[in-house]
C-alpha angles and dihedrals in degrees: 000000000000093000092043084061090051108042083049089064102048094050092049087039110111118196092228126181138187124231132187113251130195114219124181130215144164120262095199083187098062102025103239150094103270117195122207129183128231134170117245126195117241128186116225106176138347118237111229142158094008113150134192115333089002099069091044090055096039078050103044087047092043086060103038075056108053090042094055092047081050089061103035098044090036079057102047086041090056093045091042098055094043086056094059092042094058086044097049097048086056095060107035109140100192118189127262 
């Protein structure tokens, strides 16, 4: 019963990543395109037919994975949006 569980997860089991997006909008206050970041999942690979050890690696790497894409891409998001908010402070054009 044990291996049925765990073959079922690793056959349900997606390699899934995030990835920073840039999405563009209209600030009618101050009168410009404003960009934003947000993080987007993304799936890379689908995990299928392990068995034993295997699955347990291809798991174990699959998370490893998606945690360090978390922190890399959550970095470069943050950065990212600080950055256009800076930008878009310094060239507010608000109406008279």
């Amino acid at each position: 019963m044990k291996r049925l569980a765990v073959a079922a997860t690793c056959a349900l089991l997606a390699s899934c990543v995030l990835v920073p997006r840039t999405v563009h909008g209209w600030d009618p206050e101050c009168r410009v395109t404003v960009r934003r970041m947000e993080l987007e999942p993304v799936q890379i690979a689908s995990i299928q037919h392990c068995h034993n050890e295997g699955c347990l690696a291809l798991l174990a790497a699959a998370g490893a994975t998606a945690a360090a894409s978390a922190v890399i891409s959550g970095s470069i998001t943050i950065v990212g949006n600080v950055v256009y908010w800076l930008e878009e402070r310094g060239s507010c054009k608000r109406a008279s």
